[in-house]
N, C-alpha and C positions, 0 to 999 in steps of 0.2 A: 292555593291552599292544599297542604297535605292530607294523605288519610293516616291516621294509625295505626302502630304494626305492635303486634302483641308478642312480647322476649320473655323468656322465663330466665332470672338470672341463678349462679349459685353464688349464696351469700353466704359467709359464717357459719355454716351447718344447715342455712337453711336453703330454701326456693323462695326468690323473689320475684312477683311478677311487675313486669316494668311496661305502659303504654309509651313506645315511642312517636314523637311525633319532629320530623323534618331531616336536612341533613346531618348527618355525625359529622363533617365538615366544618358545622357551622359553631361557633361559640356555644357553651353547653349552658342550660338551664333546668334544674332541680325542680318540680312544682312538689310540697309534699300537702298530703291531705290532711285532717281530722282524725279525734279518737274512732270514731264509727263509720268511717267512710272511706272510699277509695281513690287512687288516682285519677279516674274516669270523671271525678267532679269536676276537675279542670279540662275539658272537651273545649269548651268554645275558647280558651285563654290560650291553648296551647295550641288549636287548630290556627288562632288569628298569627301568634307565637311564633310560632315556625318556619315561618316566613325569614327570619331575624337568626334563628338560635333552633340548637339541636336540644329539645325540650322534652325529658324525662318524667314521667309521672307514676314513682310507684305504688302499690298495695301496701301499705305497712303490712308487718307479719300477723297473722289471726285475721286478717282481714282479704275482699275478692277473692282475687286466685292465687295468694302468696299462702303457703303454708302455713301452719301453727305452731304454737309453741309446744315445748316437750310437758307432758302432765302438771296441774299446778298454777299453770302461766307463768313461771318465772321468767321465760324471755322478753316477757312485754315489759320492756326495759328501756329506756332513754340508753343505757349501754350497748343493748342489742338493736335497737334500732340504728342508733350509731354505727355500730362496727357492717353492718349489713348497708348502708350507705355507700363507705368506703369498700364494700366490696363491688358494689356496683359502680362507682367511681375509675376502679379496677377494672374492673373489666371490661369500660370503654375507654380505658387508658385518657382520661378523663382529669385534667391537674387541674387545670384553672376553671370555675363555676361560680354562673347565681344560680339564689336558692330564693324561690316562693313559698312561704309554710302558713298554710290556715293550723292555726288553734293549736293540736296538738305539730302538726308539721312545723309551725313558728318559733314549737320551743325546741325541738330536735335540732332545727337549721340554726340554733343562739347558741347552745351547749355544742354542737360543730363551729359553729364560727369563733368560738373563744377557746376551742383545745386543738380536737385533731385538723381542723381545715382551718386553723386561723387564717393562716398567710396566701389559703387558698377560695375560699369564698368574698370575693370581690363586690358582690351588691346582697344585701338581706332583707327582704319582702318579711316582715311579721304584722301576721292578720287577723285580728283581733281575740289576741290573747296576751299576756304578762307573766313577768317573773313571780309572781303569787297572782293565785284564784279564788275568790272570792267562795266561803262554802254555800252558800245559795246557786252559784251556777256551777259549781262541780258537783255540788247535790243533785240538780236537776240533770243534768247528763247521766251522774250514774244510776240513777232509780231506771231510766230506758231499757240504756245500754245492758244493765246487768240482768233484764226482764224483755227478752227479746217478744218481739209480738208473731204468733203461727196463726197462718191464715190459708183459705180456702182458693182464693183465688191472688192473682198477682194485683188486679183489680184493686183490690181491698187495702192491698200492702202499697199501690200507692197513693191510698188515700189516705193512710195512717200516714206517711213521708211529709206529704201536706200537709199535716195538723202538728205533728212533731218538728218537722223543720220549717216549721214560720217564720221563726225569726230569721229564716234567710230573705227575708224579705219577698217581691215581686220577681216571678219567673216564669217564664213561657213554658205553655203544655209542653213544649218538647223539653225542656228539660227535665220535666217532673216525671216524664215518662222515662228520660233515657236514666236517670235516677233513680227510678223502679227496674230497670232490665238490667243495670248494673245492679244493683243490691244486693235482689234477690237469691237464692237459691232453694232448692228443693230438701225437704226431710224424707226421712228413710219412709216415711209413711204416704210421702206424695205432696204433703202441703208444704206453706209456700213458709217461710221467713227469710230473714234477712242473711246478709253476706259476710259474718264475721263470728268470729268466734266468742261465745260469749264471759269467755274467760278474760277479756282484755280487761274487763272492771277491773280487775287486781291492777290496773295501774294507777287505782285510789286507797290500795289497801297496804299489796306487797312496795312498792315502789311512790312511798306518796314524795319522797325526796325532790321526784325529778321535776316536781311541780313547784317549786321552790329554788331558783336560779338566780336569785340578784346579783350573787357573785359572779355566775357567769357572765351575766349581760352585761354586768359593767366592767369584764374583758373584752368588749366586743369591741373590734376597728372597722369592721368591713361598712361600708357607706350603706347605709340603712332609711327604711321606710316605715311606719308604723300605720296600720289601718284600722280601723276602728268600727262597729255599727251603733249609732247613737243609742240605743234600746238594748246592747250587750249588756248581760249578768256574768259576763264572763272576766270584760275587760272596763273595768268602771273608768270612770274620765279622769279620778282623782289619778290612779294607777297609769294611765296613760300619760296623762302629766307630766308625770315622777318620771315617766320612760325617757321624754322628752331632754330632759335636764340629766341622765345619767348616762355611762354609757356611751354608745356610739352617736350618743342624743339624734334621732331621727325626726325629721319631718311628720306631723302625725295626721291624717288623713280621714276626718269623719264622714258618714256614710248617713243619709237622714232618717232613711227608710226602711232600717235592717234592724236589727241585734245580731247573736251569734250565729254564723258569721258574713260578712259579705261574700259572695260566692264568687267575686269575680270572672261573672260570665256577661256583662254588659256593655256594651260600647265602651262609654266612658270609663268603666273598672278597668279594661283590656288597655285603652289609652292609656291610663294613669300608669299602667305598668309598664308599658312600652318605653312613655317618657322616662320614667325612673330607672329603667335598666340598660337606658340605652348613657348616660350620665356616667 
């Protein structure tokens, strides 16, 4: 098993930070994150991973250790997050790729697989998210997200992680912790909150477009997998359905014991993907 090596890339104008994990040798693999989270989620999928495939996980911008947007948010962009892809694409001289996207990572990796990387993203992990989102679970994300929690101890901050992110279902302390030591950061005053900027909401306000992709994904060719957690507000079943039947029509994959999203850090998640990207 690999350990991780931490790259800061230059991306578009901006600083991308990238957890590498295995050899650049090996066939290349994208994992992208969530609206609120960072590549560090995928630790156990990419340590098992690595093995297989030279497995990328970065920071979306406003989030861990990647930079922020210029005042405003307007880079928090399905276009800037795009173009910041292909420059890290770039700069491992990088042509041929899968690509793993929870949530907000899923829909980056559809609107890539249908323009600038069509002919280049070969296998597409989408993890439980859709081309529309339901306003009940884009609601409940961004009431959080846009009201970040300041706390006293890191302690505290990962016990808020664990009441906020339930719906990832069952997960070992060690995740929850390494969860909270990723997150977190310090304010100028010493306490603790989280690890992204909180201007990313604006990708409910300023860019609500990119949340809205049917057209995309029913450009999609790359051989696809659809995942799902039975208990998602995010990704209804009717929705996944409809996924099935349009599109690259993918295999759809439910999860019993989750809602948003399956975190794919357990045996069997790590399996399921192995088999699917190895096809």
């Amino acid at each position: 098993m690999h350990s991780p090596r931490s790259t800061y890339v230059p991306a578009a104008g901006h600083e991308l930070h990238v957890t590498e994990w295995g050899d650049p040798a090996r066939p290349a693999l994208v994992m992208w994150h969530g609206l609120a989270r960072t590549g560090r989620d995928f630790d156990e999928a990419a340590a098992a991973l690595s093995d297989e495939y030279f497995v990328l996980c970065p920071d979306t911008l406003g989030r861990g250790l990647s930079s922020w947007s210029r005042p405003g948010g307007g880079d928090y962009s399905y276009k800037t997050f795009g173009d910041t892809a292909l420059a890290m694409l770039k700069h491992y001289g990088i042509n041929r790729l899968r690509w793993v996207g929870t949530s907000m990572g899923g829909l980056i990796g559809v609107t890539l697989a249908a323009g600038a990387l069509k002919d280049r993203i070969s296998h597409l992990v989408v993890n439980d998210i859709g081309p529309d989102i339901p306003a009940e679970g884009s609601g409940r994300i961004a009431s959080y997200v846009g009201n970040p929690p300041v706390y006293d101890t890191v302690a505290e901050l990962e016990a808020w992680l664990r009441e906020n992110y339930a719906p990832f279902g069952a997960n070992t302390d060690a995740f929850w912790r390494r969860m909270a030591d990723t997150s977190m950061r310090r304010t100028d005053s010493g306490k603790v909150t989280v690890h992204y900027d909180p201007a990313i909401v604006t990708q409910f306000t300023l860019h609500k477009g990119d949340l809205d992709v049917w057209d995309k994904y029913d450009a999609v060719t790359a051989r696809s997998l659809l995942l799902r957690g039975a208990a998602s507000d995010v990704l209804p079943a009717a929705v996944a359905e409809e996924m099935t039947r349009r599109g690259p029509k993918p295999r759809l994959v439910t999860f019993p014991d989750c809602g948003h999203a399956p975190t794919l850090a357990s045996e069997a998640e790590i399996a399921l993907l192995r088999e699917f990207l190895a096809q």
